[in-house]
matplotlib code that plots the C-alpha trace (Angstrom):
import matplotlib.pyplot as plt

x = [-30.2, -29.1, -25.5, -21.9, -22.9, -26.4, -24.2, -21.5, -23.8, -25.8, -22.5, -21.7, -24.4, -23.9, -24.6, -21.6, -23.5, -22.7, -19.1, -18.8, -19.8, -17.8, -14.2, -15.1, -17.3, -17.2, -13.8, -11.9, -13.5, -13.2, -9.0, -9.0, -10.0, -7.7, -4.0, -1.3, -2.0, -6.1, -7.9, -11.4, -13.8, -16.2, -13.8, -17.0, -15.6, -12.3, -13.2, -11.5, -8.5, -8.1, -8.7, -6.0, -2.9, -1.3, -4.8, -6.0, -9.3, -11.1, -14.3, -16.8, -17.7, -14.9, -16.3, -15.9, -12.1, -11.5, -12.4, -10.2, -7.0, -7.7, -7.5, -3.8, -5.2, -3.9, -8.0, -8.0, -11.0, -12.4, -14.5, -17.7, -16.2, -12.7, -10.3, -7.0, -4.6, -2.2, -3.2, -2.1, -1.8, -3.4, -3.8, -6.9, -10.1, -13.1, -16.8, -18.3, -21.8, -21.5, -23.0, -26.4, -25.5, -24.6, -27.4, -24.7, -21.4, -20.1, -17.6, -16.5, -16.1, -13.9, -11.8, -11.6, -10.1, -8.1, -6.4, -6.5, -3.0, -3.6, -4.2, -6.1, -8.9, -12.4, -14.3, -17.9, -20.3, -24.3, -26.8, -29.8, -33.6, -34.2, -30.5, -31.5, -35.1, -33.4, -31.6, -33.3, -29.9, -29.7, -30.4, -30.2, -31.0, -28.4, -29.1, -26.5, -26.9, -27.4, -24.3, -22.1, -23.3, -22.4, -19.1, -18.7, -19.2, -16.6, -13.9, -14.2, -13.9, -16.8, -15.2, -16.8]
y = [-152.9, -149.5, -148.6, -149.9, -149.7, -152.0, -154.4, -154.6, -155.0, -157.9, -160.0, -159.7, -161.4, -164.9, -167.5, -170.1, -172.9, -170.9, -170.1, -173.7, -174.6, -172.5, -173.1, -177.0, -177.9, -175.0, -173.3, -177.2, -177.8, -174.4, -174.5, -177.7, -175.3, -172.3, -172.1, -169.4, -166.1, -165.5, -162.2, -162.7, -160.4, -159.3, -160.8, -159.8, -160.2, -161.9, -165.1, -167.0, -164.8, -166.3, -169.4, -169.7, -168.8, -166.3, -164.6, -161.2, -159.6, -156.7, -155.1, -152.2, -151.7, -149.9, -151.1, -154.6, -154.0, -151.9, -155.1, -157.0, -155.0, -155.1, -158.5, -158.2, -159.7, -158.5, -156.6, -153.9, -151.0, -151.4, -149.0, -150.6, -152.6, -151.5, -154.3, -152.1, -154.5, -154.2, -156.6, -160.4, -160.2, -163.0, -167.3, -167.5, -165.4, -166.1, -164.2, -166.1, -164.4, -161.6, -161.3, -162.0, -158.3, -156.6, -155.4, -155.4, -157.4, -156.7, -154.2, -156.4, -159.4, -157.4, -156.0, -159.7, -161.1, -158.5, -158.6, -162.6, -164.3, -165.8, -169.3, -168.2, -169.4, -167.9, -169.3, -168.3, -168.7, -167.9, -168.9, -171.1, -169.7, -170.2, -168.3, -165.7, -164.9, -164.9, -161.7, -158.4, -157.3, -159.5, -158.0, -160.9, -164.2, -166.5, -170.1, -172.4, -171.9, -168.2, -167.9, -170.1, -168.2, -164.8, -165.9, -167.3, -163.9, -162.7, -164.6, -167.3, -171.2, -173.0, -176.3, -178.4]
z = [-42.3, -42.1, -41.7, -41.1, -37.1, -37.5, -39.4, -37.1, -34.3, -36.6, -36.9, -33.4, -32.4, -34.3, -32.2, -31.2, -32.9, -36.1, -35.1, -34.1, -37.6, -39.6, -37.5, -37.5, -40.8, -43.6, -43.2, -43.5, -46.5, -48.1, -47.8, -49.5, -52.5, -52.1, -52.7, -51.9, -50.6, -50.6, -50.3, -48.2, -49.5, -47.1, -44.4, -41.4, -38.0, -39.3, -38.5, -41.5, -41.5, -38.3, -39.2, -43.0, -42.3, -45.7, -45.6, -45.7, -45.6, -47.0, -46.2, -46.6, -43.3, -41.1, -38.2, -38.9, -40.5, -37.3, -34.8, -37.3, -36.5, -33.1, -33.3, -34.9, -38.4, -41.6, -42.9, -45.2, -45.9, -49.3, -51.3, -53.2, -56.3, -55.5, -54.3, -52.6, -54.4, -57.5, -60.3, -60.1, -55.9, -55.3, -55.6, -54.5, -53.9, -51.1, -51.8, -48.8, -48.5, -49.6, -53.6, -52.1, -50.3, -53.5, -56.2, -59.4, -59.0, -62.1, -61.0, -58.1, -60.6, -62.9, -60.0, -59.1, -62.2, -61.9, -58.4, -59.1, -60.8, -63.9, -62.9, -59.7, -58.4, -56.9, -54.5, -54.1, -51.2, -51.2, -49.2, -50.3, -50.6, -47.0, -46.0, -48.2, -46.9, -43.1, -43.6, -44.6, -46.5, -48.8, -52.5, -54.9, -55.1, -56.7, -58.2, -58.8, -62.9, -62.7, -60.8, -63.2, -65.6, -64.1, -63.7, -66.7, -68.6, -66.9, -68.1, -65.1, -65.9, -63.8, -62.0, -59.7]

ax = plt.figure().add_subplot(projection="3d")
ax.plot(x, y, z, "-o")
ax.set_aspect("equal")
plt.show()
């Protein structure tokens, strides 16, 4: 893809067997996991701000950010690797697809640990082989041990 605008439109275009799957199979699960106020990274179209109550979102694309205000939810504009938070905002952290998008997190990891509180927690999303192939931004592949092991160097604690 191309720009902000092709991305936007990309998202838009979900289908509702998708929405129907993240509002009633993947976003129940994923709260059972997060605690206190959580900062979705990448938030897209806003759908789990919506969904968590105490959460906000950030993204690249000011597009997608702009729908989310519209929308009354509490979405930020974020530069590339920089999270607009002091240090120690939040509980808990959400990268739901969107490392597959990104060539080097390392930057984004740091700014993570940093905006995280101490005993915070991050919670990662990626897609499998097959997700990965079905979207022409996608950058990197992650496997289950190569992401622990990301992580890991960067001063994360791997639980499962």
């Amino acid at each position: 893809m191309t720009g902000h605008k092709d991305y936007f439109n990309h998202l838009s275009k979900r289908s509702r067997l998708g929405l129907f799957y993240r509002i009633n199979l993947l976003y129940p699960k994923l709260v059972k996991y997060l605690d206190g106020r959580v900062l979705d990274i990448g938030c897209g179209l806003g759908d789990f701000i919506e969904f968590r109550p105490q959460t906000v979102g950030i993204d690249i694309n000011p597009l997608l950010v702009e729908f989310c205000k519209k929308k009354n939810l509490d979405a930020y504009q974020m530069e590339y690797d920089k999270i607009p938070f002091e240090d120690n905002t939040f509980d808990s952290i959400l990268l739901d697809n969107v490392l597959e998008h990104i060539n080097n997190p390392n930057m984004l990891l740091i700014e993570i640990y940093r905006s995280l509180m101490s005993k915070g927690k991050l919670l990662i999303g990626v897609p499998g082989k097959e997700g990965y192939k079905r979207d022409s931004d996608h950058k990197k592949f992650y496997d289950k041990n190569f992401l622990i092991n990301l992580v890991q160097g960067f001063g994360y604690k791997y639980k499962t």
